[in-house]
MIVOKOL-106827 format. One record per residue: residue in one letter; x, z, y of N, C-alpha, C, O, CB in turn. Coordinates in steps of 0.1 Angstrom, whole numbers, plus 5000, padded with zeros to 4 digits. Glycine has a CB too. Layout:
N
AXZYXZYXZYXZYXZY ...
END
This chain:
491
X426740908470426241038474427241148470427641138458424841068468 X427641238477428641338476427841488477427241508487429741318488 X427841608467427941748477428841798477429841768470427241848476 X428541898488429741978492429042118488427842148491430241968510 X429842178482429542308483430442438495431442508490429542348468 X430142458506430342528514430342718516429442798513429442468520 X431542728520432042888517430642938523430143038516433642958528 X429842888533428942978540427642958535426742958544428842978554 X427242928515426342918511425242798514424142768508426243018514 X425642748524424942608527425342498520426542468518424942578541 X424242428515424142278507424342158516424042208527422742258501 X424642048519424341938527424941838516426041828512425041938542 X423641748513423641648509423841578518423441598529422841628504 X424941418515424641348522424741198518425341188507425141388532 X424441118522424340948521425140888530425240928542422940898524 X425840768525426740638536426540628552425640588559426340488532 X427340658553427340718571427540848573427840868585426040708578 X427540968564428041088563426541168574426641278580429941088570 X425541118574424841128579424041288566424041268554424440978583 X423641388572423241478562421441468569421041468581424341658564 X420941468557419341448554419141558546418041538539418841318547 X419841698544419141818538420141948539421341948540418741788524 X419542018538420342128538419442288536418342318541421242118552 X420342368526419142508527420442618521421642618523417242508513 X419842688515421142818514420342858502419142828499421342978530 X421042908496421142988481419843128486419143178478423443078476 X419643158498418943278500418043218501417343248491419143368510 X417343108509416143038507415342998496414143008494416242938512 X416742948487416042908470415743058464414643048459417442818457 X416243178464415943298459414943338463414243378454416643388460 X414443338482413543318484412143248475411443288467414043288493 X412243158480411143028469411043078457410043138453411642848467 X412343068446412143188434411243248434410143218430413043288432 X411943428440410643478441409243488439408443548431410743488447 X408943388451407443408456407043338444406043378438406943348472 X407843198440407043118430406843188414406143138405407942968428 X407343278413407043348400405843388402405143368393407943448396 X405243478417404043508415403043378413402043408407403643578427 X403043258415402743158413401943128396400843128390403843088417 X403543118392403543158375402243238367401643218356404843258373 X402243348377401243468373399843368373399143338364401343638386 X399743318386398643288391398043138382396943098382399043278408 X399043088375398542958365398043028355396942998350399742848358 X399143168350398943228342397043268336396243258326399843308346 X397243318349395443368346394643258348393643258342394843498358 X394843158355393743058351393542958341392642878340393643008360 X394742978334394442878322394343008314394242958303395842738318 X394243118312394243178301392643148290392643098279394543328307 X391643198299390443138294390443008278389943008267389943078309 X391042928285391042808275391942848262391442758255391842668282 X392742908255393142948248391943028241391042998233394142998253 X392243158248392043288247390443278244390143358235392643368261 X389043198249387543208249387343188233386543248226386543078260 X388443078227387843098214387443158204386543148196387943058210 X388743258205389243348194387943508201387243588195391743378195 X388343488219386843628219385243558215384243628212386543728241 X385143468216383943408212383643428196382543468193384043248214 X384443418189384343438174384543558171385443628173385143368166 X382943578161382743698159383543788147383643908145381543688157 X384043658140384743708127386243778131386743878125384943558116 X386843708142387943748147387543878158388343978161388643618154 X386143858162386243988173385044068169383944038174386243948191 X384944178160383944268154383744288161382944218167383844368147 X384244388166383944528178382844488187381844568188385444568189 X382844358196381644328204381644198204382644128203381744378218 X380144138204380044038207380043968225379744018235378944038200 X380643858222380743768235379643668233379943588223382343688238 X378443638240377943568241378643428244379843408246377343608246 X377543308245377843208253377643228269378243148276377243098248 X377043278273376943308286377743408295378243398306375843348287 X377743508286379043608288380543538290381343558299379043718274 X380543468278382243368279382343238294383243178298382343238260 X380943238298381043138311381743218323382643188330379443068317 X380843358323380943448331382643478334383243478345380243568324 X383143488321384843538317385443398324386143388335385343558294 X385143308318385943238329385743188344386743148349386143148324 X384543198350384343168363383943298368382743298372383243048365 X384343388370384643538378385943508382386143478394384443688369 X386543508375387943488381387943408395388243468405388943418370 X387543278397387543208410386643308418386943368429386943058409 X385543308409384543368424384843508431384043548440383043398420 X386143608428386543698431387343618434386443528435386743808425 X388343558436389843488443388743458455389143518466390943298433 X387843398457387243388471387443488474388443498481386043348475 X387043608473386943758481388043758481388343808492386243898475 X389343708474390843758479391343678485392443698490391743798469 X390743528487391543468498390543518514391243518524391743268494 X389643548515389343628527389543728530389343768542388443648530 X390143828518390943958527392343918527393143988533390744118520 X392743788521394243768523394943758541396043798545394443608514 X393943708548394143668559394943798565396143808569392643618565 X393843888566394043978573395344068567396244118573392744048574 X395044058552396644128550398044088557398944158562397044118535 X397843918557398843908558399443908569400543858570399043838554 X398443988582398743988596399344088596400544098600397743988605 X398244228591398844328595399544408585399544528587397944388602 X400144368575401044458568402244398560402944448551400344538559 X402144258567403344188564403144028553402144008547404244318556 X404043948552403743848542404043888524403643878513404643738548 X405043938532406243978519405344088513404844048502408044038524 X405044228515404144328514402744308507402344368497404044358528 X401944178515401344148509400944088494400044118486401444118515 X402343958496402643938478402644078473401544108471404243848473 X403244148472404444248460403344308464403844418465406444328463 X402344328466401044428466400244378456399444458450400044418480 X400444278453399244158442399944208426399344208416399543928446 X401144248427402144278412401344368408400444348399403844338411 X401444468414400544578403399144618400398844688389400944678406 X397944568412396544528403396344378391395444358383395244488416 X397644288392397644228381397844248370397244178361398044188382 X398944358366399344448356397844588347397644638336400744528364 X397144588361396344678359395244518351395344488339395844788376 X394344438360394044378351393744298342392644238341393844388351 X395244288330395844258324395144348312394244318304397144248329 X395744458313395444608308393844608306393444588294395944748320 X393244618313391744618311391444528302390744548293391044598324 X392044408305391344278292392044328282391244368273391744088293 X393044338280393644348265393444488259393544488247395344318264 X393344578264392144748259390644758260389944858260392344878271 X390344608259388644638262387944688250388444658239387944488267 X387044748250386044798242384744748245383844758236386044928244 X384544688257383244578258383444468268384444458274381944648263 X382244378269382544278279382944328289383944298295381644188282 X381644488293382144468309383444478318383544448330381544538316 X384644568305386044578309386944458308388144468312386644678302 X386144318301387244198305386444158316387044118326387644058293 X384944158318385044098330385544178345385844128356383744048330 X385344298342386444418354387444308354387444218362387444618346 X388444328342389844258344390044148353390644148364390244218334 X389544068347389143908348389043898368389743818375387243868339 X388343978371387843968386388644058392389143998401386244018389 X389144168392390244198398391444118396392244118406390544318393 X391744048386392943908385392043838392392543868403393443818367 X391343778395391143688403391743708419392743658424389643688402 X390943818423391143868433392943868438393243858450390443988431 X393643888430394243898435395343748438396243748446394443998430 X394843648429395343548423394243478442394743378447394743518401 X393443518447393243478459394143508470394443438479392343508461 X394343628469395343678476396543588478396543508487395743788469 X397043608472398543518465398343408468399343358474398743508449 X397143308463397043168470397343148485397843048490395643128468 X396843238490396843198506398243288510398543268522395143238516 X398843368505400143468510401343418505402443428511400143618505 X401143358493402843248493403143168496404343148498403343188484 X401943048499402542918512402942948524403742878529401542828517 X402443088529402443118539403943158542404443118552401443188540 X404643238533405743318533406543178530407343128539405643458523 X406443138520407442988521407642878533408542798534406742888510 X406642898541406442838551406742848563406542768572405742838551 X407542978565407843028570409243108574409743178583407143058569 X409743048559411343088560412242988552413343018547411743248553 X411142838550411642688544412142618559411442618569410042598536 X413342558558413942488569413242328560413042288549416042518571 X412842288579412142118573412842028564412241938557412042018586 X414342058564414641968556414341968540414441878532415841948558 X414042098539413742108522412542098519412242098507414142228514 X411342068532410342158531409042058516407842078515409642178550 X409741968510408841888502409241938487408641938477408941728505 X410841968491411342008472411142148473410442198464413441978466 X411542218482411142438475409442428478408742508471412142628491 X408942348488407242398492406642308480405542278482406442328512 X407242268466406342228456406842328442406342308431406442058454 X408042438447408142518433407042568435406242508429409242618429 X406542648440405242738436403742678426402942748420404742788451 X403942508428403442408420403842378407403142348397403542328426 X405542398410405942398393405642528383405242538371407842378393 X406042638393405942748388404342778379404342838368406242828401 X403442748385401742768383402042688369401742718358400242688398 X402642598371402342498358403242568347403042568335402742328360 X404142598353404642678341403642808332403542838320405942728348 X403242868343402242978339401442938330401242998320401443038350 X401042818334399842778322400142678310399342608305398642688330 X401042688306401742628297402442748286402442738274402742548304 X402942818292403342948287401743028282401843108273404343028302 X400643008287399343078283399242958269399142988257397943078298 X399242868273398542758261399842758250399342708240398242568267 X400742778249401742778240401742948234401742958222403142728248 X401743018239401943148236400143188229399943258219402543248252 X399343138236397943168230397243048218396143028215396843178244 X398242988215398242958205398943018191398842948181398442858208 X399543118190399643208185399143358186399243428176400443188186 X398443408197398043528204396543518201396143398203398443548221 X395443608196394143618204394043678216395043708223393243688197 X392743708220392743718235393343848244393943848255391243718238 X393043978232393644108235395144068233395844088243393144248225 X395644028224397344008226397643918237398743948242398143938214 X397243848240397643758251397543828264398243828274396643618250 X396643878263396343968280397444078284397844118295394744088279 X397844128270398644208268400144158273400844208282398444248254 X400444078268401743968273401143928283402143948290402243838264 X400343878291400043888302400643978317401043948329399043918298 X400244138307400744228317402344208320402844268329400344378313 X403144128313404344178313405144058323406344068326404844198298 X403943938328404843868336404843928350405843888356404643708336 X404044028359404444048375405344168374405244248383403044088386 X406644198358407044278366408744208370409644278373406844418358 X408744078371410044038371410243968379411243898381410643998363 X408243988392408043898401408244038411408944028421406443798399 X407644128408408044238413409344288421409644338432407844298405 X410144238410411344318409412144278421412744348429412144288395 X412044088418412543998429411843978445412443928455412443848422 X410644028444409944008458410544138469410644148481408044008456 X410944248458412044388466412944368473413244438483412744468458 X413644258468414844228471414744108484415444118493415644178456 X413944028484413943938496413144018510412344108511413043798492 X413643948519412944028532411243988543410543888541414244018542 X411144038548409743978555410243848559411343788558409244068569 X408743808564409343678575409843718590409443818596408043568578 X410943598594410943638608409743658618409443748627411543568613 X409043528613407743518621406843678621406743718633406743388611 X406543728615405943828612406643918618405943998624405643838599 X407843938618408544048630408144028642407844118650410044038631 X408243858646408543828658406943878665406843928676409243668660 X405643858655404643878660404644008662403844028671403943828654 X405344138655404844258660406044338671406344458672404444368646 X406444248675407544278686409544338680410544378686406644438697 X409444308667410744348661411344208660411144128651410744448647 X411944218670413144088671414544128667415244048662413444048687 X414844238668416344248655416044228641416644168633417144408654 X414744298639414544268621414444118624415444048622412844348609 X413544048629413643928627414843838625415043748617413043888636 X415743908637417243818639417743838623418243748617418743898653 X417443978615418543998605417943928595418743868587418944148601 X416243918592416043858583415943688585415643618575414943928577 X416143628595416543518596418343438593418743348586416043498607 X418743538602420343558595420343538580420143418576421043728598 X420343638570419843668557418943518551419543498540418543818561 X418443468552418043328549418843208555418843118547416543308554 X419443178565420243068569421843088565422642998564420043048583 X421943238564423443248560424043288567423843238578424143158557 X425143398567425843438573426443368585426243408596426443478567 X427143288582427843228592426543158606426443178618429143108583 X425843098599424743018605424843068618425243178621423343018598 X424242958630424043028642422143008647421442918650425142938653 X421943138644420143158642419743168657418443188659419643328631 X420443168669419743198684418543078686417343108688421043178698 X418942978685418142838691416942848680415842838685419342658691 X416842868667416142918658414843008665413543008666417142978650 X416043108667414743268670414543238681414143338687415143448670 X414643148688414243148703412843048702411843058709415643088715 X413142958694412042818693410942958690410242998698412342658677 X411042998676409943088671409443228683408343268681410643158655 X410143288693409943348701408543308711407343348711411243358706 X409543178719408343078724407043038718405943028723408942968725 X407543008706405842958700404943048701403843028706405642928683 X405543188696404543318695403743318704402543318703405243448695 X404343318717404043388727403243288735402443328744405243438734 X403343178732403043028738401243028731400242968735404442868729 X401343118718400143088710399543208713398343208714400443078694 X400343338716399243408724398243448734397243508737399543458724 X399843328741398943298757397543158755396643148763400443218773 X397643098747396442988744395243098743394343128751396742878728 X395543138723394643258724393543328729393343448727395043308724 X392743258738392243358744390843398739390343498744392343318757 X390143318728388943378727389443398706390343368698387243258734 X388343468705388143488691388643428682388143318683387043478688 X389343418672389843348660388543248654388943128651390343488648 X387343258653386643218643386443138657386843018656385543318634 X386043168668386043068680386642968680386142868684386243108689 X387842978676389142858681388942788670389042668672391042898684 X388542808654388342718648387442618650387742508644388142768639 X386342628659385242528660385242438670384242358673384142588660 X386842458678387142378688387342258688388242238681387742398693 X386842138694387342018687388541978685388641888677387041928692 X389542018690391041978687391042058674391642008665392242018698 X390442168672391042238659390242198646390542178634390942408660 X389242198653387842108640388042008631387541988620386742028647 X389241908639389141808629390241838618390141818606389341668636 X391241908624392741908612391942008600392141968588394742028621 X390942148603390242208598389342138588389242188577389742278607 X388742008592387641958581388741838573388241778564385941868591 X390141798578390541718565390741818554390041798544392041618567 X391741958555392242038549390842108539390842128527393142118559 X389842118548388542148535388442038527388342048514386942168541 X388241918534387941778527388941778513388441758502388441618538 X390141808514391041798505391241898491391341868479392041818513 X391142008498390342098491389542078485389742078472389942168496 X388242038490386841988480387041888472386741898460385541938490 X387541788474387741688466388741748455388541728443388341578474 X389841828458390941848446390341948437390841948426392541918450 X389142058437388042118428387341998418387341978406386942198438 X386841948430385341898423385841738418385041648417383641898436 X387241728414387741658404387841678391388141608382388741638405 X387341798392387041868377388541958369388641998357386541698366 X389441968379390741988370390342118366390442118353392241968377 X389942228370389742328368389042348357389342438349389342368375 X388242288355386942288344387742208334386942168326385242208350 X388742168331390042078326390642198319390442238308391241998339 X391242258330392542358328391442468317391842488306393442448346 X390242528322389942668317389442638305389342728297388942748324 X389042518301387942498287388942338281388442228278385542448294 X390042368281390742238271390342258259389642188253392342218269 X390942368256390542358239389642318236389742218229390242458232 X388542348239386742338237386542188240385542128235385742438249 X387342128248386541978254387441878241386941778237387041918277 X388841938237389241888224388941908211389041818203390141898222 X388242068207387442028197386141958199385541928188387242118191 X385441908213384241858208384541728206383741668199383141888215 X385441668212386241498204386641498194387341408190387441428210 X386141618187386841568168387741498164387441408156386041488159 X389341508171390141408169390941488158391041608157390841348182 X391641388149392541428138393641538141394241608132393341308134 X393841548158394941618164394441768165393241798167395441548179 X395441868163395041988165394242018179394341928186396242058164 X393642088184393242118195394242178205394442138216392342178193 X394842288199395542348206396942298210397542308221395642458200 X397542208197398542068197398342038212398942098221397941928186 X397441938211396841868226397041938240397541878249395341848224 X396442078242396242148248397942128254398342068264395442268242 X398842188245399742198244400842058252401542068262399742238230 X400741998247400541878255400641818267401541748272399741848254 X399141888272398141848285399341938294399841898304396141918285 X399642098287400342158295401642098304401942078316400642248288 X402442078291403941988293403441918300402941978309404841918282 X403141758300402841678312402541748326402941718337401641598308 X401741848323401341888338402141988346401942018358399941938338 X403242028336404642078340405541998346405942018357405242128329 X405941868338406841788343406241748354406841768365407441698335 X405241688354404641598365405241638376405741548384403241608367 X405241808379405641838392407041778397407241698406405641998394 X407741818390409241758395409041608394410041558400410541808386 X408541538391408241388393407641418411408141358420406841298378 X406641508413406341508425406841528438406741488450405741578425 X407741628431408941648440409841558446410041548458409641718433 X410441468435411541388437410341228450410541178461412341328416 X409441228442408941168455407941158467407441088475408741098452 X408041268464406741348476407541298493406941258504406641608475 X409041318491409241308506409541148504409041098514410641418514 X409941088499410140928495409040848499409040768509410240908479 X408240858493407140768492405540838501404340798499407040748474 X405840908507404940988518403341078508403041098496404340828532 X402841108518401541218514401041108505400941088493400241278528 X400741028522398740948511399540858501398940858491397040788525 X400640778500400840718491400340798476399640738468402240698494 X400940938474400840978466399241008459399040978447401541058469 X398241058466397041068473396440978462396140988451396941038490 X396340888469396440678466396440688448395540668441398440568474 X397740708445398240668433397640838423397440838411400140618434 X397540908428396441048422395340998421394940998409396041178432 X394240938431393340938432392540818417391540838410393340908447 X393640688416393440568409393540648395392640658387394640428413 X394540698394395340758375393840868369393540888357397640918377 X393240928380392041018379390940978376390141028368391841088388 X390640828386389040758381389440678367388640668358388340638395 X390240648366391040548354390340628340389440598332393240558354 X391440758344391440858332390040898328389640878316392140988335 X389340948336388241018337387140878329386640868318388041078356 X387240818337386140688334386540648317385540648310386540528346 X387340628312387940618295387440768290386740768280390140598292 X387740898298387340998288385640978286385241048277387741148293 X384440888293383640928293382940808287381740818283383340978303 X383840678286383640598276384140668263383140638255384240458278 X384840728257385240748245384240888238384140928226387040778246 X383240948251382741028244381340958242380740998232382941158249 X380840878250379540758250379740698236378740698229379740618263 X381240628229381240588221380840668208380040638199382140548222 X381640778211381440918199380140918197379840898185381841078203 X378940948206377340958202376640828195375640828187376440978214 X377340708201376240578193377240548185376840448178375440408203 X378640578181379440508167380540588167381640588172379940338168 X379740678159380840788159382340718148383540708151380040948151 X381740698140383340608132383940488141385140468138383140518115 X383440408151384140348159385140488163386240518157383140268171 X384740568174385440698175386140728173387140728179385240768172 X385840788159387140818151388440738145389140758135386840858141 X388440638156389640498147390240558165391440558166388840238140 X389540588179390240618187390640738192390740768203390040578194 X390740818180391240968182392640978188393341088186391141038169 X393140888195394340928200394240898221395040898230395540818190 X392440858219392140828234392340918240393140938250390940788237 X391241028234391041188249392641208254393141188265390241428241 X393541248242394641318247395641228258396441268267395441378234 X395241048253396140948260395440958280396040938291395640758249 X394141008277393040988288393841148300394241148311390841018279 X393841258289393841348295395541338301395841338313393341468285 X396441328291397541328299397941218312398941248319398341328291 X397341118314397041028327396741088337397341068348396140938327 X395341188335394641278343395341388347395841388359393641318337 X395441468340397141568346398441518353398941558363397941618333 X398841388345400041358354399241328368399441408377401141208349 X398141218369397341188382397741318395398541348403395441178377 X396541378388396741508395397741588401397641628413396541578389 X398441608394399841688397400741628405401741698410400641718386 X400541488408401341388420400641398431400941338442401341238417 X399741498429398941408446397941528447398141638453397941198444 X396741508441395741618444396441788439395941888442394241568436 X397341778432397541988432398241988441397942078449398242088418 X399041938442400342018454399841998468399742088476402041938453 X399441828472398841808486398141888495398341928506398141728487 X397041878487396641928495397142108502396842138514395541908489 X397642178496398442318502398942318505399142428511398942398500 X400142188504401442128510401042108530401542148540401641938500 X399842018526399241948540398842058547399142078559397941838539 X397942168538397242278547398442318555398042298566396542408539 X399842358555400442438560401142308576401842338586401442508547 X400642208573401442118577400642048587401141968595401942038566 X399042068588398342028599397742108606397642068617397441948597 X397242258604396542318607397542358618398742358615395942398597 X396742408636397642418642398042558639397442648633397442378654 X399742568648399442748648398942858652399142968647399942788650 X398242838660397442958669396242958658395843068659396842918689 X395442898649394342918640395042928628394242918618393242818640 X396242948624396942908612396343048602396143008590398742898613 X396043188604396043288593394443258592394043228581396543468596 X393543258604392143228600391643118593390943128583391443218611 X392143008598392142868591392542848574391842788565393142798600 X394042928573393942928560393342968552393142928541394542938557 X392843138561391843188549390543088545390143048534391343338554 X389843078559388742958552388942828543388042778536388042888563 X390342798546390342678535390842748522390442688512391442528539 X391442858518391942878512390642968501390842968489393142928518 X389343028508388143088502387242928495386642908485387243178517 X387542858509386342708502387142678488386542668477386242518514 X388642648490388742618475388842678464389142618454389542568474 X388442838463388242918453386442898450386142878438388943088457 X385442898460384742878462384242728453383442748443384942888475 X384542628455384642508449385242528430384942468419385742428460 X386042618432386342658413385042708411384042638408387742808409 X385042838413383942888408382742838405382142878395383642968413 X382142728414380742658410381042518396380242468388380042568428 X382742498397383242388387382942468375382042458367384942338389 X383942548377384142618362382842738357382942778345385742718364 X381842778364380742848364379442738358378642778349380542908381 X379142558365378342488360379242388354379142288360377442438368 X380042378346380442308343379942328322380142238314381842308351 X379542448320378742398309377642348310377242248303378442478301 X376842398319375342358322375342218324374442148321374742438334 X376542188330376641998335376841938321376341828319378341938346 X377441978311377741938301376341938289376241888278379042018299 X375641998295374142018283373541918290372641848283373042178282 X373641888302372541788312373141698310372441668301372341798328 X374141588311374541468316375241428302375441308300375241478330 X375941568292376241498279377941488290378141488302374941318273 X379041468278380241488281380541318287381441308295381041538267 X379841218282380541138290379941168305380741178314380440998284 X378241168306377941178319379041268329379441228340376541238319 X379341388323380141468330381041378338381041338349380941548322 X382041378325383341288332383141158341383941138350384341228321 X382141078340381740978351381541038361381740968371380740898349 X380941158363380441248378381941238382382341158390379641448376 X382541308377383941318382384541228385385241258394384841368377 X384641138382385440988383384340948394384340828397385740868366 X383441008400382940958414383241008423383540958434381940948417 X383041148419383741188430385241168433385341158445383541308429 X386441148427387841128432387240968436388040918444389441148419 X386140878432385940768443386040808458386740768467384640718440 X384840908458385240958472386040988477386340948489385041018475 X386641058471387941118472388941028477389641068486388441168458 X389040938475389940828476389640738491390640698497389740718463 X388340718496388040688503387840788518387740748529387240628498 X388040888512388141048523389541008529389941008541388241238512 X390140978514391940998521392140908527392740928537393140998512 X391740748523391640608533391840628553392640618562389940548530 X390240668551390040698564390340828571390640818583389040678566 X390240968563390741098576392041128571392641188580389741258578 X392641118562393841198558395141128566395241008564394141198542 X396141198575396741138585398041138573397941218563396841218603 X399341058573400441048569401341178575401641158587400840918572 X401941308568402641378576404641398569405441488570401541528577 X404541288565406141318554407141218569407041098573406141188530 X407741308572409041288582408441308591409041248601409941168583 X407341358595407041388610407241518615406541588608405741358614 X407741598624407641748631406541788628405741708623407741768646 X406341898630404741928629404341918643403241878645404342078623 X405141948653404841858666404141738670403141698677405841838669 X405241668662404141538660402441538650401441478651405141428652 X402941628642401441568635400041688644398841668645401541618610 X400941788651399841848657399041798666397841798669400241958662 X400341748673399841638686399141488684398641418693401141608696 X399241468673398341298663396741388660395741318660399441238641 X396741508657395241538654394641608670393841538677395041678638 X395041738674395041788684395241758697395241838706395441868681 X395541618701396241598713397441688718397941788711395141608723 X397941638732399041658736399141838741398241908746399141538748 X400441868737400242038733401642048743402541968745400442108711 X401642188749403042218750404242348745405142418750402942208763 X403542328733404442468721405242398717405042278713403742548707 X406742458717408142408712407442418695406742518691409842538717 X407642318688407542318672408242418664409442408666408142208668 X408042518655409342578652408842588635407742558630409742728662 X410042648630410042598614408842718610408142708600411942618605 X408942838618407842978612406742878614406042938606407643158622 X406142788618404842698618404642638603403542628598404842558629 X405842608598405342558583404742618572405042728570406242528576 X403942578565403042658552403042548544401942498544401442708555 X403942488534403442448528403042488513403842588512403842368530 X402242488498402242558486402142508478402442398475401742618484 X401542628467401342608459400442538449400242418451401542678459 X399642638434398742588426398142498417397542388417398342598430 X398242518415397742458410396342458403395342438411398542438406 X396242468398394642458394393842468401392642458397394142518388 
END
């Protein structure tokens, strides 16, 4: 294997035969940069909770007001249930006031509430905070695949369309490391200080072409496609594919957005991408990510809590670039497959080891090195297959003429799906007892597994042409790269 590094900013790897299998430009990766920092933000706030609930829960550490136990469920499952409200107004933003616009709109009510949690004087200003971060953290979910998706050339589209995956994990690692030194007002506080360097960088990159081409500005489009392929590049055959599609999708178009979703060609790519969705919630990772601490002190293991936590993070950091390197290798469902198995595995040991803890508890305590062995299986699982896939796939089946409506509904069900995880997931835990829990979960990724068997189609090396025309039947829109979406998230 040889690279070249090229005066006109372009990469090309290549393999024996001189045959080139990739290529992208230094503006694409700044691009992805960018957007993936908001990402960062977006792990940020959802793992914060797990840190951060113990120290506002305790009254000795927090005079000033008390936090209930009900109030602390609230703090952490508001956040999802406002990211629904922001992945349904995401849609629309991102039609009419741009992709790019959209993100760099999300920087500064994050900063705002950041501010509100870490100045609070009562619950009801973290839970303000909390739900305005949500909100916007919906936003963002469904406006950075989109924008990545849209100015990612196919050949990279499995290594840059999974930073915004690394990125989230970074966010939440950086919350569990740093809030293990911080209580909740300091942490919020450092909080405010990561969208401004997401800010800074989303100024500097430009719209999508796509998004020009849709409101009739075809020179901005030419310049900000130029601007992403590279100077020298020759962008005509490019902006002409994406010209055609547009117009190809406007002339289909003809009834209502919410209409064309319920069409049968559009129905089915629509119900894997929920399916995927639902299943990657109600695996429980969420209810994982927001309450670690808490699910490690109630295993009484010799190991710090926060130690562990700490831990769970790193693994679920690296994992991604393990995902990366074989996401386009070894295809979707392979991955899917080997997510789905490492999750019931894991899950099923965490719920023997807490079964053991109630009838022998000193048996127990001789396997205090299980949860964290259980949990990091469970994270790596995850992070190969169910976090990135499914956002990856959304951008990658859904056709284009339903693509902003479509995402917003899958992109609301899976905030939708947090919020009832992370909202009952104490109440599940007083009912069924901690191992019952984790066996619920390890049935569902049963399902899960057998969902992916039968509807989830293989889309690694196919056009989206092809995979449109494998769900949707035979189409006649030129394919073009503004059709791609693939993302982020994690959690």
């Amino acid at each position: 294997m040889k690279i070249l590094m090229r005066a006109d900013t372009h990469v090309n790897i290549e393999v024996p035969g001189n045959q080139p299998v990739a290529k992208c430009t230094f503006s694409q990766v700044l691009a992805a940069f960018s957007v993936s920092l908001g990402s960062m933000v977006v792990g940020f706030a959802s793992s914060y909770t797990s840190p951060a609930i113990v120290s506002m829960t305790n009254s000795t550490l927090n005079p000033d007001f008390e936090v209930t136990k009900d109030a602390s469920s609230w703090v952490g499952s508001i956040m999802p249930l406002s990211a629904l409200f922001g992945g349904i107004a995401g849609g629309p933003l991102i039609e009419y006031i741009g992709r790019r616009n959209t993100i760099l709109f999300t920087a500064f009510p994050f900063i705002i509430s950041w501010l509100l949690i870490g100045l609070a004087s009562n619950v009801a200003m973290i839970l303000s905070g909390r739900a305005l971060s949500g909100f916007c953290v919906g936003v963002a979910s469904l406006s950075l695949p989109v924008y990545l998706g849209e100015t990612i050339q196919p050949e990279v589209r499995g290594s840059l369309g999974l930073l915004p995956t690394a990125f989230g994990n970074i966010g939440i690692l950086v919350s569990y490391v740093v809030g293990m030194y911080l209580n909740w007002w300091k942490l919020a506080l450092f909080g405010a200080i990561l969208p401004l360097p997401f800010a800074l960088l989303m100024v500097m990159i430009p719209e999508t072409p796509r998004w020009y081409i849709s409101k009739g500005k075809t020179k901005r489009a030419r310049r900000s496609l130029q601007w992403l392929r590279g100077r020298s590049a020759d962008v005509s055959d490019e902006l002409t594919a994406i010209e055609k599609t547009h117009v190809e999708s406007e002339r289909q178009a003809t009834q209502g957005a919410l209409t064309e979703l319920f069409k049968g060609n559009n129905f089915k790519p629509l119900l894997i991408s929920l399916g995927l969705m639902f299943f990657q919630q109600m695996s429980g990772i969420n209810a994982v990510i927001f309450y670690t601490v808490m699910i490690f002190d109630a295993a009484e293991t010799s190991m710090d809590a926060n130690l562990c936590t700490i831990i769970v993070g790193i693994v679920n950091f690296a994992s991604t670039f393990l995902a990366t390197a074989l996401i386009d290798r070894l295809g979707r469902k392979i991955l899917l497959y080997m997510s789905s198995v490492s999750m019931i595995v894991s899950l099923v040991v965490l719920g023997a080891f807490f079964y053991i803890k109630n009838v022998d508890p000193l048996r127990a305590a001789s396997l205090g090195w299980l949860p964290l062995t259980a949990f990091v299986v469970y994270v790596l699982g995850f992070s190969l297959g169910f976090g990135p896939i499914p956002w990856l796939m959304m951008g990658e089946i859904l056709p284009a003429k339903i693509r902003g409506s479509a995402a917003s509904v899958a992109t609301s069900f899976n905030w939708t799906c947090t919020f009832i995880v992370t909202k009952t997931f104490s109440d599940v835990l007083a009912l069924l007892g901690s191992a019952g829990t984790f066996w619920l979960f390890a049935a569902i990724c049963v399902l899960g597994l057998l969902f992916v068997i039968t509807w989830v189609p293989e889309t690694s090396g196919r056009s989206l042409e092809e995979i449109e025309r494998g769900l949707t039947g035979p189409i006649r829109r030129m394919s073009a790269v503004a059709n791609i979406k693939p993302t982020p998230m994690a959690c």
